[in-house]
Backbone bond lengths (Angstrom), bond angles and torsions (degrees), N, CA, C in turn:
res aa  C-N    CA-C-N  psi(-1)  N-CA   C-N-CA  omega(-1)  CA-C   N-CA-C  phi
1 X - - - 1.471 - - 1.522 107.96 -
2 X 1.480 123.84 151.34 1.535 115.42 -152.96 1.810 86.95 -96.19
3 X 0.825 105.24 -156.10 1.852 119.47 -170.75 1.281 100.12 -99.57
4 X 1.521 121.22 -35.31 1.563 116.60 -166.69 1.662 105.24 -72.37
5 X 1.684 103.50 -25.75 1.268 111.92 -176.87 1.256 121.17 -59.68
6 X 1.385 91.86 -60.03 1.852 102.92 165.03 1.563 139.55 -42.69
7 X 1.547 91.72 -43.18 1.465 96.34 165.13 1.401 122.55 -91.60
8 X 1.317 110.71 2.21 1.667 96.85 172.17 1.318 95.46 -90.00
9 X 1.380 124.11 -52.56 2.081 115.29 171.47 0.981 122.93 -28.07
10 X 1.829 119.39 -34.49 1.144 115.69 -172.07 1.571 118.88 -93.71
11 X 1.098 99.42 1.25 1.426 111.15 -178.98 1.633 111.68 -102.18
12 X 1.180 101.58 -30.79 1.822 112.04 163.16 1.436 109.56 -54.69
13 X 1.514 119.60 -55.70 1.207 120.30 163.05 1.157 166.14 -26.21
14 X 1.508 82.40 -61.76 1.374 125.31 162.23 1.578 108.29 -59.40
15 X 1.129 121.98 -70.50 1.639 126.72 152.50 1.146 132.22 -23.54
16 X 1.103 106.36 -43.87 1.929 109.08 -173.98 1.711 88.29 -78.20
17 X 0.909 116.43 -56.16 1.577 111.67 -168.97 1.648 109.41 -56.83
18 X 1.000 141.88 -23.99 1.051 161.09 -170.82 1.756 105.28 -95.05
19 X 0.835 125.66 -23.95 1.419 143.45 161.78 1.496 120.23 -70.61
20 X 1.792 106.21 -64.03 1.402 107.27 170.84 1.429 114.53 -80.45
21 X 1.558 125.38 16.30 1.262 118.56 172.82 1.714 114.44 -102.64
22 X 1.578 99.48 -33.05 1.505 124.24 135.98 1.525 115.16 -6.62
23 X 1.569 91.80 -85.68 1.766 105.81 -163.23 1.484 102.66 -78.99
24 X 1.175 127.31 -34.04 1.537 132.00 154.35 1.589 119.87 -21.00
25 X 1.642 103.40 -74.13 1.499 104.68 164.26 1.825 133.85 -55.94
26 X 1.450 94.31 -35.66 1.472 101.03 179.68 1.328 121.04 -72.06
27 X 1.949 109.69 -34.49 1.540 102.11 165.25 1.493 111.77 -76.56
28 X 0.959 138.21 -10.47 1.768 145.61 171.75 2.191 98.92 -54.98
29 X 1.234 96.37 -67.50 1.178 113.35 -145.91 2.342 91.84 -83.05
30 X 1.146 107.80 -26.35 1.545 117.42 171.70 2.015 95.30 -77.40
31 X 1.114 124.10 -48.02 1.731 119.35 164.19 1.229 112.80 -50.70
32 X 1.429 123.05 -54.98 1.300 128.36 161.80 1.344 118.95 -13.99
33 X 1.672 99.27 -94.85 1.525 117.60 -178.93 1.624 123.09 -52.17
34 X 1.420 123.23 -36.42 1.481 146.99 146.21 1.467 92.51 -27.90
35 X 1.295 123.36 -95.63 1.779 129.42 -167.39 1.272 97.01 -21.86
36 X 1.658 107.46 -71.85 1.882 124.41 -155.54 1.808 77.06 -62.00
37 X 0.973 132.30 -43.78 2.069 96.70 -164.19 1.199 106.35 -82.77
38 X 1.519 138.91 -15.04 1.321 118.40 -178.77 1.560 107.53 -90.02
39 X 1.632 122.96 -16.18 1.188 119.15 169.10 1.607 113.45 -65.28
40 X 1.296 116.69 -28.11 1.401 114.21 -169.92 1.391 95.88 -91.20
41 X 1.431 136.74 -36.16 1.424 93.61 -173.72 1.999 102.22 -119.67
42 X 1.030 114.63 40.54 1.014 129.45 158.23 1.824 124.54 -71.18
43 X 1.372 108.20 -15.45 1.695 111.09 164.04 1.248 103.81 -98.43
44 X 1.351 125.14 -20.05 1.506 121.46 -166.48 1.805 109.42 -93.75
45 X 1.555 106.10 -26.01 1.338 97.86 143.99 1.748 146.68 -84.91
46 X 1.047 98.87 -37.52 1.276 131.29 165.16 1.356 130.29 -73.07
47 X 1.237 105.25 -46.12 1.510 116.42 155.50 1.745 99.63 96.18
48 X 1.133 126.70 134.62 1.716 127.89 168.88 1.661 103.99 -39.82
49 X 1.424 93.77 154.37 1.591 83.05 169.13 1.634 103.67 -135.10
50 X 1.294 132.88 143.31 1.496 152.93 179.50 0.813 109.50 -150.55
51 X 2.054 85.36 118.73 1.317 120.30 -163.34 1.760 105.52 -99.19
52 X 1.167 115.94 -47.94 1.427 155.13 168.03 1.794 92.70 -8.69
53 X 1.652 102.33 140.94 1.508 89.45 173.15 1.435 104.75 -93.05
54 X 1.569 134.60 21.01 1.439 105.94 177.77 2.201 65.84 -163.99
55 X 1.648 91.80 164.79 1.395 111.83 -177.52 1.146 146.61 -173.56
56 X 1.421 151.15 -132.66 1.283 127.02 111.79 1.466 100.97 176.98
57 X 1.567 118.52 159.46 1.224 126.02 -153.31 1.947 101.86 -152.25
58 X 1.684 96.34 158.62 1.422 85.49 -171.80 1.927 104.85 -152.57
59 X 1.070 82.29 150.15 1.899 88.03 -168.65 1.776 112.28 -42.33
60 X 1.208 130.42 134.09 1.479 121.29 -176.01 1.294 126.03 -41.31
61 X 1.086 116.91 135.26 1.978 121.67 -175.97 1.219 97.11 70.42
62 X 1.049 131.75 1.34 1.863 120.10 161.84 1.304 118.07 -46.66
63 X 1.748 120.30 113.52 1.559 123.27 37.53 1.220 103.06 -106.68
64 X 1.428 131.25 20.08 1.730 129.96 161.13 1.032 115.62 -75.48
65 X 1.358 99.18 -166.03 1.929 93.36 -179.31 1.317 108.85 -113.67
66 X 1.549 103.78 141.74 1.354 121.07 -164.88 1.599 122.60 -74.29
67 X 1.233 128.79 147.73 1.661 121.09 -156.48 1.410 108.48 -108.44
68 X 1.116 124.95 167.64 1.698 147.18 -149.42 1.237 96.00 -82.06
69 X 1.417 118.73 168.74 1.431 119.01 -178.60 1.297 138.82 62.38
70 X 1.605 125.17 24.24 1.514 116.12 -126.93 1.521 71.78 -136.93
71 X 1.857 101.32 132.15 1.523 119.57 157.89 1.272 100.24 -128.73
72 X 1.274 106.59 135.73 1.720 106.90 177.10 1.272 99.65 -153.65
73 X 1.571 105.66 154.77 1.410 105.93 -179.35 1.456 114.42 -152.64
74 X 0.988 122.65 141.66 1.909 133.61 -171.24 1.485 103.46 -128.85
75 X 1.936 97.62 117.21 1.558 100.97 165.09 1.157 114.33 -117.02
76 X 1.588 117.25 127.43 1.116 120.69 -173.41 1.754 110.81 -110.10
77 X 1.454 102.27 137.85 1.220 126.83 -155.79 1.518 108.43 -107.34
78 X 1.435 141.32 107.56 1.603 119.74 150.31 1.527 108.63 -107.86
79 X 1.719 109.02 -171.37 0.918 118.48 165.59 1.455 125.44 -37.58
80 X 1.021 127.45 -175.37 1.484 130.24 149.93 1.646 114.40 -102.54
81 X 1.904 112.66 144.91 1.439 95.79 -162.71 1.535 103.65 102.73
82 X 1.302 126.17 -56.45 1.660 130.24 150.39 1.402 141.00 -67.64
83 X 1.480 131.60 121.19 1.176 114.70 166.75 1.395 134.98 -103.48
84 X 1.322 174.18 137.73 1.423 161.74 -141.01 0.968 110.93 -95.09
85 X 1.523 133.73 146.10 1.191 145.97 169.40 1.115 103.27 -110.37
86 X 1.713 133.62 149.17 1.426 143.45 -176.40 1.172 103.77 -140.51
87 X 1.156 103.02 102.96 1.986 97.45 152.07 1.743 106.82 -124.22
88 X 1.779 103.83 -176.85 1.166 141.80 179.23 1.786 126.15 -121.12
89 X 1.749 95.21 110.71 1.202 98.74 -176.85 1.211 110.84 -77.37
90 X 1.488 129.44 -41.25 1.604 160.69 164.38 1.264 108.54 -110.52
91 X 1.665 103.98 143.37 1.098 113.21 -175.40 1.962 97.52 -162.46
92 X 0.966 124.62 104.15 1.453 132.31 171.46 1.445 105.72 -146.45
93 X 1.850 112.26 110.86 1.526 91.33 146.09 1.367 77.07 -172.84
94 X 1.920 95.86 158.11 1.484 133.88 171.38 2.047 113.50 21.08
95 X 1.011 111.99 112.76 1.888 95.52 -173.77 1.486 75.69 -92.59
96 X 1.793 89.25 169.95 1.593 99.73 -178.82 1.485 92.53 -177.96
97 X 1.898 117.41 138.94 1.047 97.63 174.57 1.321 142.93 -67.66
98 X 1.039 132.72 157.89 1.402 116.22 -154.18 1.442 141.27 -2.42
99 X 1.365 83.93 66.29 1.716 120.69 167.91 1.527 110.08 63.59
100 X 1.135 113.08 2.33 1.669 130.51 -179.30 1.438 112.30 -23.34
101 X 1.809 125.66 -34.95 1.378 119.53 -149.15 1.774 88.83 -126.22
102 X 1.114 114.16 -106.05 1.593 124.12 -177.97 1.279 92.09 -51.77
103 X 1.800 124.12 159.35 1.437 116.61 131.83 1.648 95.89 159.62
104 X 1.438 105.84 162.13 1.516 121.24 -165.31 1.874 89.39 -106.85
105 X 1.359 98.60 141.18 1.240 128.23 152.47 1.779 127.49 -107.93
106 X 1.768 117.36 138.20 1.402 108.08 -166.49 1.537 72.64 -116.79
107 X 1.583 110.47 163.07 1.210 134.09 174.76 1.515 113.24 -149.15
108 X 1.185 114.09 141.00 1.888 127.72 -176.10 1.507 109.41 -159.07
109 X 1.338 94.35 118.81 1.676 83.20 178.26 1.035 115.96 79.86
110 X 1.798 139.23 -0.33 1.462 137.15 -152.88 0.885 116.36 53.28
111 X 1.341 141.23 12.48 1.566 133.95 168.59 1.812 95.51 -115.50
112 X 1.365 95.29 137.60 1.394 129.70 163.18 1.585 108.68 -45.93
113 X 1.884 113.91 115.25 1.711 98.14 170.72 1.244 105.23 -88.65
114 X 1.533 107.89 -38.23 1.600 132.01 -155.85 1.528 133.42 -134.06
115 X 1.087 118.54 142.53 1.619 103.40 170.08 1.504 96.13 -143.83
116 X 1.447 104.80 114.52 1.477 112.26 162.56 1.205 121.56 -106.36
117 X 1.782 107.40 179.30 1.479 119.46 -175.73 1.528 118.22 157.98
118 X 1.355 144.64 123.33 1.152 158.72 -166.37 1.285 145.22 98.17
119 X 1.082 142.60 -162.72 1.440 109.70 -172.73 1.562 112.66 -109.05
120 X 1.775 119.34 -11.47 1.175 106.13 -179.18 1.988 89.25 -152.15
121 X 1.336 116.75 151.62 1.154 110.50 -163.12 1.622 116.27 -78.72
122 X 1.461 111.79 153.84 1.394 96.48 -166.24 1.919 88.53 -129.15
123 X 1.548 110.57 -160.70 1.622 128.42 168.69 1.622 91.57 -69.94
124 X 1.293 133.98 -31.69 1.594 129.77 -164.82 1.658 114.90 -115.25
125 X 0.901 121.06 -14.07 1.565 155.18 -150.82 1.245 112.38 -121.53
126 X 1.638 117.19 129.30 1.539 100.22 175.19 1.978 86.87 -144.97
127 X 1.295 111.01 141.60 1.557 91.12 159.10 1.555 78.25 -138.35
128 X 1.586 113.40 -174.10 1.328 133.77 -143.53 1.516 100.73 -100.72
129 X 1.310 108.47 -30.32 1.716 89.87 175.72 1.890 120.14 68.72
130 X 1.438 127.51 -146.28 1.108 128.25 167.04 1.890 107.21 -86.07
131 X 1.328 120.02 8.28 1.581 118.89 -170.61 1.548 95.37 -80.35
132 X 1.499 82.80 141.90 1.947 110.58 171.21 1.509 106.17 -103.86
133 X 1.145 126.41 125.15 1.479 150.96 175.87 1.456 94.80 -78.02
134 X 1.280 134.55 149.88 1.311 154.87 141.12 1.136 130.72 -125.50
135 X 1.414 133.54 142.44 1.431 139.06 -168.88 1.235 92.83 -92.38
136 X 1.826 112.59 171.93 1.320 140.31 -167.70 1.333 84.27 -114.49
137 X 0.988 150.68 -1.33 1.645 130.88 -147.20 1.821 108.68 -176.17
138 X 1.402 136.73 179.87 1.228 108.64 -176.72 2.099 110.58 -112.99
139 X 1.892 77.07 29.88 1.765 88.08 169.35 1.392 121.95 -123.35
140 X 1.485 132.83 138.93 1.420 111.52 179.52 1.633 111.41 -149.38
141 X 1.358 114.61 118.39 1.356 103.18 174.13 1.741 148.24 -84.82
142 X 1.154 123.44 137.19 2.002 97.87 -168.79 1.867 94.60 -117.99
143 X 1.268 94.79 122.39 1.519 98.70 -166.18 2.100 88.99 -99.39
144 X 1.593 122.67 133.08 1.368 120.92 167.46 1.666 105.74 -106.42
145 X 0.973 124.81 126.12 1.317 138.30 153.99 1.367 140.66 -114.11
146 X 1.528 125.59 123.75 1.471 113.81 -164.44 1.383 97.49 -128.04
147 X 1.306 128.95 167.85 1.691 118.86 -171.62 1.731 99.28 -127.68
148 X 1.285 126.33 -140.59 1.696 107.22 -143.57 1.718 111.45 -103.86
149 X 1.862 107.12 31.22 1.622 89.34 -177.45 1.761 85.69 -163.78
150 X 1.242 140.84 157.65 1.352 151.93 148.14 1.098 116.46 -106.36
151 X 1.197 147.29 18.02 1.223 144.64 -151.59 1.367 131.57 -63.46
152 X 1.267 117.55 13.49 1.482 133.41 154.84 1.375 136.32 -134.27
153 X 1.683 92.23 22.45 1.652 114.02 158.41 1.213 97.83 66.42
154 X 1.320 122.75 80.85 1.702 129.42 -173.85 1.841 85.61 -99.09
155 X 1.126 118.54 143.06 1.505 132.61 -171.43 1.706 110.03 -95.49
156 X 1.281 109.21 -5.01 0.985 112.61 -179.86 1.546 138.11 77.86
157 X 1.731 134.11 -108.34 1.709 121.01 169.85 1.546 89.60 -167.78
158 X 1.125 101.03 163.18 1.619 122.96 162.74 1.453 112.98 -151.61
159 X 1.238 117.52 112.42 1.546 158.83 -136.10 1.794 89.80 -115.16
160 X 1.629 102.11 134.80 1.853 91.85 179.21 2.086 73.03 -143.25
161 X 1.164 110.79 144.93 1.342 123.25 154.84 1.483 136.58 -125.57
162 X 1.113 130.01 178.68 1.484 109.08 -176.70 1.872 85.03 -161.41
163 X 1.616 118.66 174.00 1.042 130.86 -140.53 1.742 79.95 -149.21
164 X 1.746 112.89 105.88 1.462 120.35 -179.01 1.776 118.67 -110.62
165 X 1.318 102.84 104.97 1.732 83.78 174.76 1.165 136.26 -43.03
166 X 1.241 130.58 134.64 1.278 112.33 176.42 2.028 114.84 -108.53
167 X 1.090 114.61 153.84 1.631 119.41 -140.65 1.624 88.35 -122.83
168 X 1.243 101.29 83.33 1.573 133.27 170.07 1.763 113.47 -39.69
169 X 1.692 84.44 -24.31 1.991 81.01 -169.61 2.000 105.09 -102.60
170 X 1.849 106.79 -1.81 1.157 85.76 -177.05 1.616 128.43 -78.31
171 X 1.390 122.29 123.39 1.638 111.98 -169.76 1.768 106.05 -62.89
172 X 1.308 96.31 -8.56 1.797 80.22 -172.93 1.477 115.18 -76.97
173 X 1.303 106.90 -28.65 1.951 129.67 158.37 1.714 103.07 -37.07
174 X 1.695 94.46 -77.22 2.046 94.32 -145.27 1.344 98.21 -111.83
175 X 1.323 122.06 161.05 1.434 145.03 -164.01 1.837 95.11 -51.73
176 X 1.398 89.34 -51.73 1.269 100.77 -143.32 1.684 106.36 -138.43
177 X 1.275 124.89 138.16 1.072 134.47 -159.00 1.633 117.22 -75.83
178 X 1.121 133.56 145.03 1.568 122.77 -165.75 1.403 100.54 -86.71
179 X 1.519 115.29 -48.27 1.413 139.82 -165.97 1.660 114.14 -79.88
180 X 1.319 111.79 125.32 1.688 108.26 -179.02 1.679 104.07 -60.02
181 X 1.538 102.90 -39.69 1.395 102.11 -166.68 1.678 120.81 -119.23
182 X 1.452 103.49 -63.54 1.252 106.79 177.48 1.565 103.61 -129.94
183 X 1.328 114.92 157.88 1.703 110.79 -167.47 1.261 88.90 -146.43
184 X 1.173 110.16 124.01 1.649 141.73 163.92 1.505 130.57 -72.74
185 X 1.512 150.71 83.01 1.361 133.02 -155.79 1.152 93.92 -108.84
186 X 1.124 122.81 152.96 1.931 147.26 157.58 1.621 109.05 -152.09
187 X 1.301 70.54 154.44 1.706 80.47 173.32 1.370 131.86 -25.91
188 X 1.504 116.76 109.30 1.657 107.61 -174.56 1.598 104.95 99.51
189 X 1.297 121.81 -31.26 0.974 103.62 -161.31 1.891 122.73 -177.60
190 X 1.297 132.47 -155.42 1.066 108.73 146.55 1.631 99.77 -172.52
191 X 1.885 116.99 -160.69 0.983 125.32 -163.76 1.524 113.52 -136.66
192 X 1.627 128.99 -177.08 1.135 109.35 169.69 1.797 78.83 -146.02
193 X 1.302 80.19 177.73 1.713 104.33 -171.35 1.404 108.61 -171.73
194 X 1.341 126.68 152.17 1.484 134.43 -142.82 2.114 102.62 -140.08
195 X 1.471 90.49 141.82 1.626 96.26 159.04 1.149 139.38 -36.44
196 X 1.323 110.07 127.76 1.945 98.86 167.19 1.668 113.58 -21.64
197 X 0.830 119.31 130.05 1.803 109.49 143.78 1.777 82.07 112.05
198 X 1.548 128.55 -9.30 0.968 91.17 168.99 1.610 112.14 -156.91
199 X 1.743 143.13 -164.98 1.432 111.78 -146.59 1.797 86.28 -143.88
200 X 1.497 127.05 153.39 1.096 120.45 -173.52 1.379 110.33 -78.68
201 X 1.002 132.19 155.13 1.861 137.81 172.20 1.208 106.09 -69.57
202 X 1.224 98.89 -167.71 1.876 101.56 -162.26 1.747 90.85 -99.05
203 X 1.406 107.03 -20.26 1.551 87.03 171.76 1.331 132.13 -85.08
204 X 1.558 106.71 34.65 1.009 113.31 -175.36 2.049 132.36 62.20
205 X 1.443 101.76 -21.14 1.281 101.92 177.38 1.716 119.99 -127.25
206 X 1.389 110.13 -6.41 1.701 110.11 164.57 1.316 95.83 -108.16
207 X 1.772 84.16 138.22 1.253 123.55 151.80 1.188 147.10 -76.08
208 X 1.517 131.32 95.65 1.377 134.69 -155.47 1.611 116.77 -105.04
209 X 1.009 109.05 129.75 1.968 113.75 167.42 1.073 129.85 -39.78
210 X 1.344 124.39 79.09 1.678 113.30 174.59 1.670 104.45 -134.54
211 X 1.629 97.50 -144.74 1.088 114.33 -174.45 1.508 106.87 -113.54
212 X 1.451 128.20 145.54 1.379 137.08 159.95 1.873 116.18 -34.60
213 X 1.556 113.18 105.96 0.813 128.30 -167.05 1.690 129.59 105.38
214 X 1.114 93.86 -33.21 1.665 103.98 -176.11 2.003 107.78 -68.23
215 X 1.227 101.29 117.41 1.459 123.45 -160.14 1.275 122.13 23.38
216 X 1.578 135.95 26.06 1.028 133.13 176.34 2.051 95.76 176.44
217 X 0.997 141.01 140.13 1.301 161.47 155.53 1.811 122.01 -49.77
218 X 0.694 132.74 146.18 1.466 100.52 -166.22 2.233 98.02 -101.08
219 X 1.093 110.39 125.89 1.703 124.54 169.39 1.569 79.61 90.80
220 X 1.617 139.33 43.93 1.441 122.90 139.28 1.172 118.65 -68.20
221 X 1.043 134.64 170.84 1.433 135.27 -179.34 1.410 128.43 -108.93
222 X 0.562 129.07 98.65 1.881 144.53 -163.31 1.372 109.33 -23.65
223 X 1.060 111.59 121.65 1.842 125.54 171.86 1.535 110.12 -29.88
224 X 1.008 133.54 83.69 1.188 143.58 178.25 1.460 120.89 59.67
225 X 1.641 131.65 140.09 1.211 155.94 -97.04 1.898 85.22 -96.42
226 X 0.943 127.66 125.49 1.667 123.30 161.11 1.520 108.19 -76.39
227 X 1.320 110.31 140.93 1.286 112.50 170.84 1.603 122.48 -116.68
228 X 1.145 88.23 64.10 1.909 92.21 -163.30 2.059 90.80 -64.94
229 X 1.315 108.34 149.34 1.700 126.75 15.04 1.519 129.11 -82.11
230 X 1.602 108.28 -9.19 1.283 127.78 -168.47 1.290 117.49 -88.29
231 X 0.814 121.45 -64.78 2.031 105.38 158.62 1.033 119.14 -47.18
232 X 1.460 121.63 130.02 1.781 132.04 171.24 1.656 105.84 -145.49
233 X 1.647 117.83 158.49 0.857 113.00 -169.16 1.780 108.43 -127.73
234 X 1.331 102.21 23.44 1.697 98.98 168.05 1.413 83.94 161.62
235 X 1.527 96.33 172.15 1.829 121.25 -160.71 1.823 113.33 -50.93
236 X 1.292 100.93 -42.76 1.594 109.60 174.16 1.324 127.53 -77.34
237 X 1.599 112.15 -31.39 1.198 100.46 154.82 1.194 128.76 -68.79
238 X 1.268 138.11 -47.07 1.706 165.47 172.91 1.763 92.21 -39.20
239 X 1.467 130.62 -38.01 1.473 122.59 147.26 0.471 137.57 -40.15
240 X 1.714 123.65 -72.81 1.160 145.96 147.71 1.410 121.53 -2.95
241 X 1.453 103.72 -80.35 1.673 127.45 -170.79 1.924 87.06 -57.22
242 X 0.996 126.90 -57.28 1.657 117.15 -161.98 1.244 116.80 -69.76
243 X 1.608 114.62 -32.16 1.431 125.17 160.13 1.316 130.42 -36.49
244 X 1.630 85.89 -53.24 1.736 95.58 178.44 1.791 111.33 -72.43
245 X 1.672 101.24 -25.66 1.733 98.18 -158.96 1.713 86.80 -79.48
246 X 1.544 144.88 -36.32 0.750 129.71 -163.62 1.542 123.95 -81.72
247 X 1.441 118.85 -33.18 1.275 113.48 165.66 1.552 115.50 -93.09
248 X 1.321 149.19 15.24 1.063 129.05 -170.20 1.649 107.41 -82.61
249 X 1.209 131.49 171.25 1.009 134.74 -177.43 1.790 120.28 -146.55
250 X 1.287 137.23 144.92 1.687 126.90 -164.28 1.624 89.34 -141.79
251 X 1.743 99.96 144.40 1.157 140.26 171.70 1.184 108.90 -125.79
252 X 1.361 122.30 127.85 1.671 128.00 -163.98 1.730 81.60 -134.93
253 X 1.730 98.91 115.22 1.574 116.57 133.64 1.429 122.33 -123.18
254 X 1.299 103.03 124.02 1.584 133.53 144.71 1.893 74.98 85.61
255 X 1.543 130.71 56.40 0.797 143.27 157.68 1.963 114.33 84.55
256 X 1.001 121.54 20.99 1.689 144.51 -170.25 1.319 112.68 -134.14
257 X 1.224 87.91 120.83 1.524 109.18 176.84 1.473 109.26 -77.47
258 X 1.511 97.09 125.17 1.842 98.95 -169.08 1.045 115.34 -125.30
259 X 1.654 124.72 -32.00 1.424 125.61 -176.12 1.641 108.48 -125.15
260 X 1.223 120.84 128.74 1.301 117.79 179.50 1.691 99.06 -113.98
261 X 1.014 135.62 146.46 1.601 138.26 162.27 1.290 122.47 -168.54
262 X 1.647 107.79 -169.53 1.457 87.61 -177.82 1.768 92.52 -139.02
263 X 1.270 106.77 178.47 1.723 122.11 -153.56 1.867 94.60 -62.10
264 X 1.125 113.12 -33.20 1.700 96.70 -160.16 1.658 97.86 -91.51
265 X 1.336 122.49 15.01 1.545 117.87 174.51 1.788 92.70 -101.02
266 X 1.812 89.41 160.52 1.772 100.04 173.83 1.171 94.98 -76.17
267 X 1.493 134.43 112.03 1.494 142.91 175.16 1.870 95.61 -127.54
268 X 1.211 116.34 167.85 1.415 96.87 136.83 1.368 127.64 -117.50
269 X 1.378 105.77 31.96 1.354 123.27 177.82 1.540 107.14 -93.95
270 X 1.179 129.82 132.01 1.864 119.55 161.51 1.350 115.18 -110.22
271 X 1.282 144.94 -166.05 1.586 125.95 -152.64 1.738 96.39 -95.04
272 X 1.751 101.00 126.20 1.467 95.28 -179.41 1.246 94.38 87.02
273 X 0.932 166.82 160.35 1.667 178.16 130.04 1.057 148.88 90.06
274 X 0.937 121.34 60.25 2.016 136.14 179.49 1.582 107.67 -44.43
275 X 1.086 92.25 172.79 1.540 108.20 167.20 1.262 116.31 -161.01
């Protein structure tokens, strides 16, 4: 084979390898950039998630000022048996009439509590002030949205939550009592248990007339933990239990839940939101 031969083969060679070392790097560095974009907007679809019973979170580049274009969203998760409390340590961004441009949305239950935004509250305008948010349920979402300019460096919020039992046996809370007789609360949840002379039902919360021993003991404790509002054991209770979960309402001083109600009483609480 002559020399010219050789070196043109070897230069074919030489090339192809240089090609697949080429496409080697470029699919490396296209995985690369791929990873970094689904990590970045993977909260903004998906939204952060907090699971944690207490926490806190804060608008992007916080304590700078926060940038254009921005959907973000945080779902916060507790037990069941708990509901969330939300407040605001900081709170500055964009006023607008009725919240049209910048502004945070709270969500519970899929219904809308709140829509804030600005720096001091107006007739169109609401920001949060010293008010505590509460969920209906033991899920709640805070959606941030800003639209295409900041131009006076609004600093944005920092959001702290916490994860509150709620106390199944207080009558000042629910219509109507869970327990035939006596009702037990703890954390998460609670129990019932019954008078001498007589033994709990299988639904765990009536109390029936008998004798010591006969299908239940009298003040045993019910076959595993109820988690009202969400456990129910037939059509009237399953009312009941939603009745109470949907209108109740919480006022927290110095960390105690004191007032529960609902929007059409003189409270100054309305559903979800004290002040």
């Amino acid at each position: 084979m002559s020399p010219f031969l050789l070196t043109c083969r070897h230069h074919r060679v030489s090339q192809e390898s240089g090609n697949q070392q080429l496409r080697g790097e470029m699919q490396k560095s296209l995985t690369m950039w791929l990873f970094l974009w689904v990590s970045l907007l993977r909260p903004a679809v998906f939204g952060f998630q907090l699971n944690d019973t207490f926490g806190q979170f804060q608008s992007p580049g916080f304590p700078t000022a926060y940038g254009d274009y921005i959907y973000q969203t945080w779902n916060i998760s507790v037990p069941r048996g708990f509901v969330i409390k939300l407040y605001f340590s900081h709170f500055n961004l964009e006023p607008s009439y009725r919240c049209g441009y910048d502004h945070i949305k709270i969500l519970t239950e899929g219904q809308q509590l709140v829509k804030l935004c600005g720096e001091t509250s107006t007739d169109t305008e609401e920001v949060p002030g010293d008010k505590q948010f509460f969920s209906t349920g033991n899920n709640m979402i805070v959606i941030f949205r800003t639209d295409y300019s900041n131009e006076k460096n609004y600093t944005g919020f920092a959001a702290h939550y916490a994860a509150l039992d709620i106390d199944e046996c207080d009558q000042a809370i629910f219509e109507e009592p869970f327990c035939d007789h006596f009702c037990h609360n703890y954390l998460g949840g609670y129990y019932c248990s019954c008078k001498l002379g007589h033994f709990l039902d299988s639904d765990n919360r009536i109390c029936r007339e008998g004798k010591l021993g006969e299908e239940k003991q009298d003040g045993e404790r019910s076959k595993g933990p109820l988690k009202a509002p969400e456990v129910t054991t037939g059509v009237q209770e399953e009312k009941t239990l939603q009745s109470a979960r949907d209108n109740y309402v919480s006022a927290i001083h110095t960390s105690y839940v004191s007032t529960w109600g609902r929007d059409d009483m003189q409270h100054k609480c309305s559903i979800a939101v004290c002040e």
